[in-house]
gemmi code that builds the backbone of each chain (N, CA, C; Angstrom):
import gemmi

chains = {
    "A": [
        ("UNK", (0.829, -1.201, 0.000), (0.000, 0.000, 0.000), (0.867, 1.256, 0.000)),
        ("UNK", (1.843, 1.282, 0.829), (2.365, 2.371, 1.161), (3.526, 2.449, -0.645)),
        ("UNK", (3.858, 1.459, -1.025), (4.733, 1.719, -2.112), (3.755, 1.542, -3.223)),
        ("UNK", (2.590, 1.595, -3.500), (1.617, 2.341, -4.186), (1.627, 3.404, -4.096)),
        ("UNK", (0.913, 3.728, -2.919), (1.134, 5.300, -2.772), (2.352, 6.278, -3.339)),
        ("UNK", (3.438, 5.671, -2.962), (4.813, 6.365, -2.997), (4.626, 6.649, -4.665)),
        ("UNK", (4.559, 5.343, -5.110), (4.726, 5.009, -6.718), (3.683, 6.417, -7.658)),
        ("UNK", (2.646, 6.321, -7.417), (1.649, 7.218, -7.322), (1.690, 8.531, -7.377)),
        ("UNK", (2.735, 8.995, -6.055), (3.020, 10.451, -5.937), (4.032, 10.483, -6.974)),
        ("UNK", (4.986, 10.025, -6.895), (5.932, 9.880, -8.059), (5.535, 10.331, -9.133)),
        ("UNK", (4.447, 9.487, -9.849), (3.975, 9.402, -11.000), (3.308, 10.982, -11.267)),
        ("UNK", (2.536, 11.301, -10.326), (1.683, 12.557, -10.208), (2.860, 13.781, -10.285)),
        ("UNK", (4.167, 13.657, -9.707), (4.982, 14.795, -9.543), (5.758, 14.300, -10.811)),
        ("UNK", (6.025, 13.261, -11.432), (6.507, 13.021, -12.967), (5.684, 13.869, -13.875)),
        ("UNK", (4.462, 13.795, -13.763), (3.589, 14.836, -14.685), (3.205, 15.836, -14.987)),
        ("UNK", (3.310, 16.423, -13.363), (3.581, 17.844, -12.838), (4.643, 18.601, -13.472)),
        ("UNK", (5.553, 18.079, -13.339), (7.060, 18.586, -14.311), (7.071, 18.697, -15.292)),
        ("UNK", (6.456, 17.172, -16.031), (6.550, 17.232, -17.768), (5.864, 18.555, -17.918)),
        ("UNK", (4.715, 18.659, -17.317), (3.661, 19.772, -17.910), (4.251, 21.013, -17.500)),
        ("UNK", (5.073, 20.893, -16.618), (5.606, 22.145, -16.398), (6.790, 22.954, -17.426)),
        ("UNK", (7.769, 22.013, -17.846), (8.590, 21.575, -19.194), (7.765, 22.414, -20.522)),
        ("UNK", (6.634, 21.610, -20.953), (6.074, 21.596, -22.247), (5.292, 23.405, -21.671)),
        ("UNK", (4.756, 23.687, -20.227), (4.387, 24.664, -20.297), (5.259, 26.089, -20.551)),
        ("UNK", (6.605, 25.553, -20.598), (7.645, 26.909, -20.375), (7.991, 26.834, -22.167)),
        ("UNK", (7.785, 25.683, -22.629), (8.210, 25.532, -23.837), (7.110, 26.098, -24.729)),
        ("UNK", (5.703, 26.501, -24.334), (4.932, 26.369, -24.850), (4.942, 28.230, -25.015)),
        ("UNK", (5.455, 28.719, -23.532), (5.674, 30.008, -23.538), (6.374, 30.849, -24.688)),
        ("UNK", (7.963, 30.012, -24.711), (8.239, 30.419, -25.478), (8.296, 30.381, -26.957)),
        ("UNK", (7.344, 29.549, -27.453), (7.116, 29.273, -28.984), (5.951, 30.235, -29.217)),
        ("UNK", (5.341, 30.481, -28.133), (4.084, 31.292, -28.299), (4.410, 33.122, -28.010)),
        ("UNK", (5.326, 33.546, -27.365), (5.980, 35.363, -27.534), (7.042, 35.123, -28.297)),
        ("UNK", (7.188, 34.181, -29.815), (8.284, 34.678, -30.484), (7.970, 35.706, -31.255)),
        ("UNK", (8.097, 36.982, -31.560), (8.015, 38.315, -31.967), (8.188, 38.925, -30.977)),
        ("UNK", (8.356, 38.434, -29.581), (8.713, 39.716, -28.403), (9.941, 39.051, -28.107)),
        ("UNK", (10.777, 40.016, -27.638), (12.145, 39.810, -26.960), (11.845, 38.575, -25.823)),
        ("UNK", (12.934, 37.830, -25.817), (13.221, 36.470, -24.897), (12.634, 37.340, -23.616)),
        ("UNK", (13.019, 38.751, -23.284), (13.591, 39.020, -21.962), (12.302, 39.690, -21.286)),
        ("UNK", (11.110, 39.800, -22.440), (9.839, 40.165, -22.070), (9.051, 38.717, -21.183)),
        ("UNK", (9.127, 38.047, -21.639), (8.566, 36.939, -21.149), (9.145, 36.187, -20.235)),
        ("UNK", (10.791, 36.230, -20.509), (11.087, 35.745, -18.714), (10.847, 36.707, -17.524)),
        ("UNK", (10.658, 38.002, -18.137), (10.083, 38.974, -16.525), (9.044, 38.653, -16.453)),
        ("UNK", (7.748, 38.033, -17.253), (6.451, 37.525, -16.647), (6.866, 36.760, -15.877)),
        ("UNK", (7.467, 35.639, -16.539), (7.751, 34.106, -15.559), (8.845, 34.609, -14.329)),
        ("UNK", (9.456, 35.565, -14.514), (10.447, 36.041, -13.193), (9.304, 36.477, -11.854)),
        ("UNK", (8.165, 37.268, -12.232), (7.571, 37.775, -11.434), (6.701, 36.550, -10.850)),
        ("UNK", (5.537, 35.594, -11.395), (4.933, 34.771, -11.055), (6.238, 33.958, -10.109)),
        ("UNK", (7.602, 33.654, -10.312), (8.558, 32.864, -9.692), (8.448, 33.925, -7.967)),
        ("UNK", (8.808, 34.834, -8.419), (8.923, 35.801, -7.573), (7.304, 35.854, -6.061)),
        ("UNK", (6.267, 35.533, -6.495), (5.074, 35.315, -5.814), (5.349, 34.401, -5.010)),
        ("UNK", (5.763, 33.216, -6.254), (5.407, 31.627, -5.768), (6.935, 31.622, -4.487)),
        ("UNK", (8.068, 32.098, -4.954), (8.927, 32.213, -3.808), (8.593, 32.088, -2.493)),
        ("UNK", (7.989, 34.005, -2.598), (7.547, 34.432, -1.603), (6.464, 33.250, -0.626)),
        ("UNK", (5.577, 32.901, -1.462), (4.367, 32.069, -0.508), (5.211, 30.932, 0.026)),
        ("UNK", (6.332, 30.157, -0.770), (6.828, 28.771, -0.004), (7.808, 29.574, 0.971)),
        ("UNK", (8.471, 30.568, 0.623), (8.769, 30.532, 2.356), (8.496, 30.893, 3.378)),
        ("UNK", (6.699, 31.778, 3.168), (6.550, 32.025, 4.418), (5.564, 30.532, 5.339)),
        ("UNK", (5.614, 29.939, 4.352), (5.440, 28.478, 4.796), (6.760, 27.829, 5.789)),
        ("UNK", (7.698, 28.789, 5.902), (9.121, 27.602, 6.315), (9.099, 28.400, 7.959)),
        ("UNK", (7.931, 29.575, 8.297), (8.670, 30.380, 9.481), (6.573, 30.384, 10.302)),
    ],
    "B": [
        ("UNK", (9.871, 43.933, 5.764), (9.937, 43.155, 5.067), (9.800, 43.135, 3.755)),
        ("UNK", (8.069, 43.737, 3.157), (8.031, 43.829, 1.862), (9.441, 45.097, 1.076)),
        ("UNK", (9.612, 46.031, 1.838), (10.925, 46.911, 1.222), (11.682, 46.310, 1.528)),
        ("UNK", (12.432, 45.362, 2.515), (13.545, 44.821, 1.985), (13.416, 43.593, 1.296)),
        ("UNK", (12.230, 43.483, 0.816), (12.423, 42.284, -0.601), (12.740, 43.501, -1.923)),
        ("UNK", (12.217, 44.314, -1.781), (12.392, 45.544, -3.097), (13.709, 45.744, -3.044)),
        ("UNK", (14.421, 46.413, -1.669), (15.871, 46.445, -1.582), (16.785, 45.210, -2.556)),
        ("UNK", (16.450, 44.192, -1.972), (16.714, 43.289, -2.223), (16.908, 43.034, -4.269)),
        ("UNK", (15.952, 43.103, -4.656), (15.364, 42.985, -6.208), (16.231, 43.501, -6.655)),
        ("UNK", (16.016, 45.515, -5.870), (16.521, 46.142, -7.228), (18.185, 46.165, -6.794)),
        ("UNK", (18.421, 45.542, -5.723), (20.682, 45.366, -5.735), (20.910, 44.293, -6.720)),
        ("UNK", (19.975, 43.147, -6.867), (20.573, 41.918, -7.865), (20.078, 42.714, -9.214)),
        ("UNK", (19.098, 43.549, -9.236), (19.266, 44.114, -10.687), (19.950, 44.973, -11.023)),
        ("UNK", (20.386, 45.853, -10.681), (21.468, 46.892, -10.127), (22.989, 46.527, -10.690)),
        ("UNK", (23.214, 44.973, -10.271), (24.273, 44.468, -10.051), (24.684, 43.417, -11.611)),
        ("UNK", (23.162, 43.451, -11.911), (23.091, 42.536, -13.321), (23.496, 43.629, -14.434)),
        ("UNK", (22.572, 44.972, -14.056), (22.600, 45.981, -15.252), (23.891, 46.160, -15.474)),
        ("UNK", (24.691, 46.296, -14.173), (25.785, 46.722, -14.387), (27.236, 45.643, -14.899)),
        ("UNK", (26.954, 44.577, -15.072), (27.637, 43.528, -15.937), (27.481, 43.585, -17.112)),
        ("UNK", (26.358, 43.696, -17.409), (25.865, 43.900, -18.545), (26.374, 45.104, -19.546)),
        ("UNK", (26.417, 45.983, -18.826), (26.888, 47.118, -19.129), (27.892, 47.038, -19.493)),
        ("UNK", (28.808, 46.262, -18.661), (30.315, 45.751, -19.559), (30.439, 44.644, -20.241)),
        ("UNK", (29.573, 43.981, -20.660), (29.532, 42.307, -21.569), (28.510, 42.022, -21.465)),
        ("UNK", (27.525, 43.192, -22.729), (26.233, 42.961, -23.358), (26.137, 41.701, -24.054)),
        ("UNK", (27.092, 40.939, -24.670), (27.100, 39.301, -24.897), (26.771, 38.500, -24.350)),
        ("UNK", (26.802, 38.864, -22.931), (27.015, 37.548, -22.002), (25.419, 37.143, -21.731)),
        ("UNK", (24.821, 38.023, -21.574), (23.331, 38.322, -21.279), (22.882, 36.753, -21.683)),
        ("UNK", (22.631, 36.075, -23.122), (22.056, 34.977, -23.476), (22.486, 33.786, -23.237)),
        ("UNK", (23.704, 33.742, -23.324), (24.572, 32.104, -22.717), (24.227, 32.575, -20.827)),
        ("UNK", (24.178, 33.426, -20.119), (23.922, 33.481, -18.743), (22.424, 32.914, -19.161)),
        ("UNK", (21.801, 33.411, -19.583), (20.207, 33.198, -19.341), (19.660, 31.280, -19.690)),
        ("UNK", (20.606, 31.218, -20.698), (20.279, 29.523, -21.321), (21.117, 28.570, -20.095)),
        ("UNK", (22.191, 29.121, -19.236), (23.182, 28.778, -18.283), (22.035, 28.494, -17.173)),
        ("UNK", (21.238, 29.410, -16.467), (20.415, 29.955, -15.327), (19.339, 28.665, -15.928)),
        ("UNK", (19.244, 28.754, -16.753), (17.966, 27.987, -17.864), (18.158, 26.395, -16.482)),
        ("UNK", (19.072, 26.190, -17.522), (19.917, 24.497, -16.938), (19.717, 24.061, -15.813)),
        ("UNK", (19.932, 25.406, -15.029), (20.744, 25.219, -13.873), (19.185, 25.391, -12.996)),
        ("UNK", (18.057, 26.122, -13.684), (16.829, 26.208, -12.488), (16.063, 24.939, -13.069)),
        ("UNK", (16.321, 24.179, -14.141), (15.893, 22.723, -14.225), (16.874, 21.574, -13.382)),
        ("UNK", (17.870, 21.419, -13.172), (18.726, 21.221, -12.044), (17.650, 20.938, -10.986)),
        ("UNK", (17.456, 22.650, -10.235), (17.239, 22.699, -8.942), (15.506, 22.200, -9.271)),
        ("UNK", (14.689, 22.623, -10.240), (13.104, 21.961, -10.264), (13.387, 20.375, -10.086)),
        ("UNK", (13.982, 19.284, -10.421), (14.208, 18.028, -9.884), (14.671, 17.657, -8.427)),
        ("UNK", (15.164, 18.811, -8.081), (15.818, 18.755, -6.825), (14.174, 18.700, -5.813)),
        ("UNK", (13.626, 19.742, -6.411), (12.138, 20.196, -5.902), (11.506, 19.106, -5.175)),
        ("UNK", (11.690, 18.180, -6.434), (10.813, 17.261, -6.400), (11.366, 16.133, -5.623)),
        ("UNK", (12.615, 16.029, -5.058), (13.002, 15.462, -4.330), (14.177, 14.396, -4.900)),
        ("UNK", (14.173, 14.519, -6.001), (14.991, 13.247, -7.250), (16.591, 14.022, -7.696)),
        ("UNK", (16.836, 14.837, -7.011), (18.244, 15.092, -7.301), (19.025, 16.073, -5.951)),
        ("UNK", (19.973, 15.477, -5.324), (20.181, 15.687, -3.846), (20.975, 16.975, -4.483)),
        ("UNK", (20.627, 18.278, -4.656), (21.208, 19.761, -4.650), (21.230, 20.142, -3.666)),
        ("UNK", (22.362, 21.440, -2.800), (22.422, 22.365, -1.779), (21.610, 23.772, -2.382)),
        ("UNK", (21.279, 24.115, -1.841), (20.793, 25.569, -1.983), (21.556, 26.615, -1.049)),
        ("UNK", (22.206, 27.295, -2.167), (22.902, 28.149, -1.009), (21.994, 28.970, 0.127)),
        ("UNK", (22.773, 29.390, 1.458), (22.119, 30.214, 2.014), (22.806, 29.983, 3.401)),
        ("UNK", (22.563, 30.366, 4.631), (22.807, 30.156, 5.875), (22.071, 29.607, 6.824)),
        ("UNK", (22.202, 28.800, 7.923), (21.273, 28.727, 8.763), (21.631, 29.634, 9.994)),
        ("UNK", (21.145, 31.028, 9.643), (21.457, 32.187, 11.007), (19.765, 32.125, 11.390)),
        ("UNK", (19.912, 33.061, 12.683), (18.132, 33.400, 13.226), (18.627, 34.411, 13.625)),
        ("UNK", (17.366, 35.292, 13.417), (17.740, 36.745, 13.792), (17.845, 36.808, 15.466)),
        ("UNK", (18.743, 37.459, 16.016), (19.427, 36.811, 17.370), (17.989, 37.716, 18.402)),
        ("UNK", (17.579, 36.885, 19.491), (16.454, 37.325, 20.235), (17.089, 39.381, 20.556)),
        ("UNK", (18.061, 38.931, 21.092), (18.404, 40.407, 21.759), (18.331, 41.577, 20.524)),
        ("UNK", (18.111, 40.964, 19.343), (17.884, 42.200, 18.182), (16.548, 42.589, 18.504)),
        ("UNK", (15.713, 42.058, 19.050), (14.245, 42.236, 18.834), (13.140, 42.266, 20.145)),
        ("UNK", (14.365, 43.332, 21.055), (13.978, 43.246, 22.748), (13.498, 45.310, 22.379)),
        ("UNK", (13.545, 45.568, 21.599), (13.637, 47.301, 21.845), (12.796, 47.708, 21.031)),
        ("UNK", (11.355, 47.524, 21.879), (9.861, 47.905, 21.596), (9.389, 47.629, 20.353)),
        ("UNK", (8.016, 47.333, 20.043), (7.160, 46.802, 19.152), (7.727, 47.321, 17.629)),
        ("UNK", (7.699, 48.224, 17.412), (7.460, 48.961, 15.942), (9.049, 48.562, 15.818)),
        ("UNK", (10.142, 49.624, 16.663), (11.872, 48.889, 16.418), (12.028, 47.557, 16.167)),
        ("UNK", (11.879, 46.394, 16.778), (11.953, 45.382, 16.872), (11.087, 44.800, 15.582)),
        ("UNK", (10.365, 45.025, 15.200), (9.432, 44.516, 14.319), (10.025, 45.124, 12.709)),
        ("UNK", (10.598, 45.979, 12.339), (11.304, 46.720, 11.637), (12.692, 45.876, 11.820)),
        ("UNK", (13.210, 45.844, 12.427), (14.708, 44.972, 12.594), (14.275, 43.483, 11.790)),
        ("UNK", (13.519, 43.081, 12.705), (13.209, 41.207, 12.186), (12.491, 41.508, 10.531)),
        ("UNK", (11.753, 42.424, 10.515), (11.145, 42.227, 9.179), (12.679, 42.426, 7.823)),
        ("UNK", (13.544, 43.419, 8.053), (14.463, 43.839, 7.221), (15.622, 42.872, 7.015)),
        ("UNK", (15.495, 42.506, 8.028), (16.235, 41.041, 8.538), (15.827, 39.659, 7.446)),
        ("UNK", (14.918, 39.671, 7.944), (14.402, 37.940, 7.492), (14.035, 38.112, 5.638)),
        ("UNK", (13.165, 39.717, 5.853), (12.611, 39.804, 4.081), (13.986, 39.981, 3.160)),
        ("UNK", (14.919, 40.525, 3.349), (16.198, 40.099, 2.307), (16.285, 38.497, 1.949)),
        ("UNK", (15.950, 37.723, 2.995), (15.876, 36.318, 2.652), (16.812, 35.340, 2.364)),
        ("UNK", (17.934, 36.432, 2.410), (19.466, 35.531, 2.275), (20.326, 35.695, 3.327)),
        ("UNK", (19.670, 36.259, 4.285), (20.352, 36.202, 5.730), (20.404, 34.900, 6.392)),
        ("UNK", (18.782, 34.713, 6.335), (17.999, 33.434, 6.986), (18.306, 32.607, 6.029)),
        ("UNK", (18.005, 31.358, 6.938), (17.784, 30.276, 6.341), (16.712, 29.708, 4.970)),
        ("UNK", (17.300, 29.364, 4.085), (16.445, 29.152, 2.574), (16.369, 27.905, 2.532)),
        ("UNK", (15.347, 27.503, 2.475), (14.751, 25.898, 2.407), (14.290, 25.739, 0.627)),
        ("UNK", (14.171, 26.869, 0.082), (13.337, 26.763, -1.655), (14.225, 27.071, -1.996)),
        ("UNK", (14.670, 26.490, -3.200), (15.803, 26.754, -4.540), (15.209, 28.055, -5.214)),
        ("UNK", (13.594, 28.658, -5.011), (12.731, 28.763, -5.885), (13.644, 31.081, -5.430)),
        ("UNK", (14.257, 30.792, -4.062), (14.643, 32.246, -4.448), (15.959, 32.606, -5.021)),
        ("UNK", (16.607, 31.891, -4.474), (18.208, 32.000, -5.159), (17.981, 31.879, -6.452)),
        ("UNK", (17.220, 31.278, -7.219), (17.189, 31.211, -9.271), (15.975, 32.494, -8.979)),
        ("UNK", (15.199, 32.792, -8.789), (14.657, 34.445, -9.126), (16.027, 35.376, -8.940)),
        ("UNK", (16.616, 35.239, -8.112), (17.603, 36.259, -7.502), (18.805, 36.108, -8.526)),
        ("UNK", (18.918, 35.477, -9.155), (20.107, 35.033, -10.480), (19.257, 35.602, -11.531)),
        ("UNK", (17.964, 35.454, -11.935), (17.410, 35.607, -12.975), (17.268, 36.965, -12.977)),
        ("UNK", (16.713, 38.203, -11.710), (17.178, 39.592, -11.793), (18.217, 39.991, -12.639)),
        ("UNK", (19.524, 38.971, -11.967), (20.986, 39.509, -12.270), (21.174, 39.494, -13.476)),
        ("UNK", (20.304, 38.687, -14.400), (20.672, 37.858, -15.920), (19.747, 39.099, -16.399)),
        ("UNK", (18.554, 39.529, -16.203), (17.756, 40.309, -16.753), (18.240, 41.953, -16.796)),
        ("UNK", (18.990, 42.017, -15.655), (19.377, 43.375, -15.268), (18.426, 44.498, -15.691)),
        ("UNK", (17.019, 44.325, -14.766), (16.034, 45.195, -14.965), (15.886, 45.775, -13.783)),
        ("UNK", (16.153, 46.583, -13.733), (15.888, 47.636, -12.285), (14.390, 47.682, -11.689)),
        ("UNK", (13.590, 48.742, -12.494), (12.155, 48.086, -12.348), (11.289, 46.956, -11.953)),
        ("UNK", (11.962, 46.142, -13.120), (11.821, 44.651, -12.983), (11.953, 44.144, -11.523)),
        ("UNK", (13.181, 44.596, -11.277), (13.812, 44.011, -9.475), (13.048, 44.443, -8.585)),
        ("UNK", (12.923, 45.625, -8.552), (11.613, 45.777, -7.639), (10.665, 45.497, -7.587)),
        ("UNK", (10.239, 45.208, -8.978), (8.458, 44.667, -9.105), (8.549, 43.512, -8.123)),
        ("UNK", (9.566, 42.375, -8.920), (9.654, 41.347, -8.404), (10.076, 40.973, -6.836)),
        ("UNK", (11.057, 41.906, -6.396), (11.350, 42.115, -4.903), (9.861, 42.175, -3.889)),
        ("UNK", (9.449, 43.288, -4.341), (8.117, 43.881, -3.509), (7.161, 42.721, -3.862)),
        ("UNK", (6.911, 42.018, -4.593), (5.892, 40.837, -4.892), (6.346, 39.591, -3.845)),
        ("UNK", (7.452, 39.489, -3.624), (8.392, 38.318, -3.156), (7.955, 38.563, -1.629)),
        ("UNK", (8.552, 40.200, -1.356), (8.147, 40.407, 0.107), (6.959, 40.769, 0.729)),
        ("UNK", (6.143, 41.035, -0.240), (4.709, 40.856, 0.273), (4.088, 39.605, 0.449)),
        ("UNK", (4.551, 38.276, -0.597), (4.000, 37.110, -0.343), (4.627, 36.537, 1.067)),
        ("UNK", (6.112, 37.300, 1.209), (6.771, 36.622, 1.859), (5.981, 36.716, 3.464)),
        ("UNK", (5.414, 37.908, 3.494), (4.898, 38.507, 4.504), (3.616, 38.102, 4.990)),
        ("UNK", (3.171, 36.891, 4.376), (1.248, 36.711, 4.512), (1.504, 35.962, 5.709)),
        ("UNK", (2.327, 35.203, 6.598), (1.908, 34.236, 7.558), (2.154, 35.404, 8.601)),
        ("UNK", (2.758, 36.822, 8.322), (2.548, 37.438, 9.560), (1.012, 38.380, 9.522)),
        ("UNK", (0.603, 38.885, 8.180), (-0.518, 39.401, 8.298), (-1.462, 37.891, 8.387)),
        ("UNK", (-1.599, 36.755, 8.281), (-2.437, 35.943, 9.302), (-2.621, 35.909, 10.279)),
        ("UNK", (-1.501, 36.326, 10.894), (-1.385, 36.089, 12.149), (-2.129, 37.270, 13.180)),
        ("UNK", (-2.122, 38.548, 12.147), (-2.937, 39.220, 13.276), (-4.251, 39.970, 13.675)),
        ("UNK", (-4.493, 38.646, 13.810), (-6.047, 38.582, 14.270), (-5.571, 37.153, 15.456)),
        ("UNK", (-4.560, 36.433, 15.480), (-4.248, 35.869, 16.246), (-3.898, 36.411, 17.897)),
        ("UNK", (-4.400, 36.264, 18.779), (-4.178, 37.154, 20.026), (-3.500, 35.956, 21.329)),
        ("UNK", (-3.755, 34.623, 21.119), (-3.190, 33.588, 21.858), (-2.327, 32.283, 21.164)),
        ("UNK", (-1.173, 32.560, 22.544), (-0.172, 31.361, 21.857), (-0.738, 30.603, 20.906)),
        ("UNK", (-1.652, 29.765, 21.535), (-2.286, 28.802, 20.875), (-2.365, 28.821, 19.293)),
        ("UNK", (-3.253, 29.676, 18.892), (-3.935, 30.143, 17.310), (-2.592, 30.343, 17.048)),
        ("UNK", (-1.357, 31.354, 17.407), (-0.283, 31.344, 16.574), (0.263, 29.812, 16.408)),
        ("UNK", (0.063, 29.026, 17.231), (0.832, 27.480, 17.087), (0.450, 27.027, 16.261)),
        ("UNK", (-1.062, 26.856, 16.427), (-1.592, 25.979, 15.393), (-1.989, 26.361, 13.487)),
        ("UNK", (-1.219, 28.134, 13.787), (-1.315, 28.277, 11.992), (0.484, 28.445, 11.699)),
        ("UNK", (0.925, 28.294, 12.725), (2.365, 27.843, 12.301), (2.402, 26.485, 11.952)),
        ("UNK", (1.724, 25.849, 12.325), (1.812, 24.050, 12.210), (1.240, 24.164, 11.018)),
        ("UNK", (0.342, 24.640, 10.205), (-0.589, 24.430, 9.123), (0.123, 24.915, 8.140)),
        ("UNK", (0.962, 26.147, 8.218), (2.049, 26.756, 7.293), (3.318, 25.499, 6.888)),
        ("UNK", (3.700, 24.820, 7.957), (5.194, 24.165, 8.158), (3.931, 22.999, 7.130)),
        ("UNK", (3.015, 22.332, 7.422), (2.235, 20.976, 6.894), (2.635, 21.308, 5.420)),
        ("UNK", (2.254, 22.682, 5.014), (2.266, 22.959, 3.294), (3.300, 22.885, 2.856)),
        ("UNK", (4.399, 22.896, 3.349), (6.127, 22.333, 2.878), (6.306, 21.770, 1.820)),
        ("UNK", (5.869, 20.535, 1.945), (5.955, 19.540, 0.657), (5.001, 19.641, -0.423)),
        ("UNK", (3.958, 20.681, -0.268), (3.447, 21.308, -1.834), (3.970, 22.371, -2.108)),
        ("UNK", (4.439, 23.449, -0.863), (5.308, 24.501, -1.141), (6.418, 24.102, -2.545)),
        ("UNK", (7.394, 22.864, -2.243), (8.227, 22.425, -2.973), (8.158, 21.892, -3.887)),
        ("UNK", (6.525, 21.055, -4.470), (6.438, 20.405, -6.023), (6.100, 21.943, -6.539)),
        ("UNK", (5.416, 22.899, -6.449), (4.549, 23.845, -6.772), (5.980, 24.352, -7.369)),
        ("UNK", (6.761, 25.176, -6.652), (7.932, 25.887, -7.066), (8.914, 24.887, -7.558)),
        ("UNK", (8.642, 24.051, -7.221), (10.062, 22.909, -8.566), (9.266, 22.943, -9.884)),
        ("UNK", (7.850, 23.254, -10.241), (7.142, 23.556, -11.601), (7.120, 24.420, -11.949)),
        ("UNK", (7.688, 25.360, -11.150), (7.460, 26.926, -11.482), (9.156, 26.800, -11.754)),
        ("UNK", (10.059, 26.416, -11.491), (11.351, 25.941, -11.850), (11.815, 25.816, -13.514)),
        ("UNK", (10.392, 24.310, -13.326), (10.701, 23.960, -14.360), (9.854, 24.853, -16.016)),
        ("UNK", (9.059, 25.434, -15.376), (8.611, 26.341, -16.982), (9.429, 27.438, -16.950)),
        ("UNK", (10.114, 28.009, -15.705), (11.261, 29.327, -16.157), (12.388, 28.636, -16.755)),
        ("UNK", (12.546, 27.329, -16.552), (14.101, 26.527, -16.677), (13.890, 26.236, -18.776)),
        ("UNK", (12.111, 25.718, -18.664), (12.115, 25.388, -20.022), (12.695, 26.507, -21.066)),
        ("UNK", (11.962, 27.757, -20.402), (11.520, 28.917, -21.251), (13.137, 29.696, -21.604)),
        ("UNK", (13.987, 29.420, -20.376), (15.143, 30.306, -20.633), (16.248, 29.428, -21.431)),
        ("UNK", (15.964, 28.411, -21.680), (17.034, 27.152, -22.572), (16.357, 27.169, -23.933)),
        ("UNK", (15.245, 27.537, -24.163), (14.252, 27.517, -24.976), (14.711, 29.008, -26.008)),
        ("UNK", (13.806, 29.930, -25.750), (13.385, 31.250, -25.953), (14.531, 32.221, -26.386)),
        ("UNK", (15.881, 32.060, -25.988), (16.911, 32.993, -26.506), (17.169, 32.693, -27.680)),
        ("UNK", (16.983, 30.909, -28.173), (17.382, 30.549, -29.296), (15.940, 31.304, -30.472)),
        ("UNK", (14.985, 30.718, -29.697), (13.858, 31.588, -30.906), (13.638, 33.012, -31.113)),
        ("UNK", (13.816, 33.580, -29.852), (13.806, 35.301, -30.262), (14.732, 35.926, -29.699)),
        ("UNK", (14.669, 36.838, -30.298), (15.929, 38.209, -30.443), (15.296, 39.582, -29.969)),
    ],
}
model = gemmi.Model(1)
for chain_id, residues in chains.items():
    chain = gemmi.Chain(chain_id)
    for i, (resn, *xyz) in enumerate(residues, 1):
        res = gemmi.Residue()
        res.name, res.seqid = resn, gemmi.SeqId(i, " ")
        for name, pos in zip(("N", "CA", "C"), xyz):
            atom = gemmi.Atom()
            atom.name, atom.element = name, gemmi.Element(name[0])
            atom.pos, atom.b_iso = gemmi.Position(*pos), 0.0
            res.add_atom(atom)
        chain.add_residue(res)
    model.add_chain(chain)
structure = gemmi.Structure()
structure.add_model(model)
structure.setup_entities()
């Protein structure tokens, strides 16, 4: 049971990633006519949120 | 706190512009470099690749934070919201804090600083409406529980800045 489970989360955080992968890839095939450096300050800022919220999880 | 996440932003952008300024080249091999290297740490996220994250394990020392409410509260906030004093458990700030440097956007650094230290700041505005030990214990316990989604969440957020910056320099200009 428990190495189901494990297997499971695995699998769920394997997919999480891919989609996370194909979603950054997807970014950038989709602002080609804007500078690279426009679209990593979107994704810099959303990084910048998500930062913030996991560490005020650590205090 | 939230100004010294801005502090914070706009010195790594500050510090990027000004590299830049002398080796406008470097800008795209850094960014496809940072790329690599925040897909690296998104596996790490997830628990499948044993990485360090730089940082320290200091605590802001009690006797900083004995000299009345507003002083003391101003010390720990300027303290902890730079975020590289304290202890860093997420890969997810050290690669924003590289990615400033690679972007060397001033603006940018602050946007992103002040966003960082305002999120950074929500378990203390929870907290006050909290008036007994207790309620502070038990939404500290509920904060520390979210840990391990804290860490898939930002190892995905890793991995679409990691895709996008290995990706995106090669397609646009």
């Amino acid at each position: 049971m428990m190495i189901g489970h494990l297997h499971l989360g695995e699998t769920r955080r394997g997919l999480l990633l891919a989609a996370g992968l194909l979603a950054g890839f997807a970014v950038a095939l989709s602002t080609v006519g804007l500078s690279w450096q426009t679209g990593a300050a979107g994704l810099g800022l959303g990084l910048a949120a998500l930062a913030g919220l996991a560490q005020t999880c650590s205090a | 706190m939230t100004a010294a996440g801005a502090g914070l932003g706009a010195a790594c952008a500050a510090a990027g512009a000004g590299v830049l300024a002398a080796a406008p080249d470097a800008q795209q091999p850094l960014a496809v470099a940072l790329g690599a290297i925040a897909l690296a740490y998104a596996l790490r996220e997830q628990g499948w690749l044993p990485l360090p994250v730089p940082g320290r394990d200091w605590q802001v020392p009690a006797s900083w934070v004995r000299h009345g409410f507003y002083r003391s509260a101003a010390i720990f906030g300027a303290t902890v919201g730079f975020g590289v004093f304290t202890r860093i458990p997420y890969a997810s700030l050290p690669i924003l804090l590289a990615s400033l440097v690679v972007l060397g956007n001033v603006p940018l650094g602050i946007a992103a600083g002040t966003l960082y230290g305002l999120m950074r700041a929500l378990s203390i505005y929870s907290s006050m409406n909290s008036n007994e030990v207790e309620q502070l214990v038990r939404l500290n316990q509920r904060l520390i529980a979210l840990t391990p989604a804290a860490h898939q969440i930002t190892g995905i957020a890793l991995a679409v800045l990691g895709a996008y910056l290995v990706t995106a320099p090669y397609l646009q200009r």
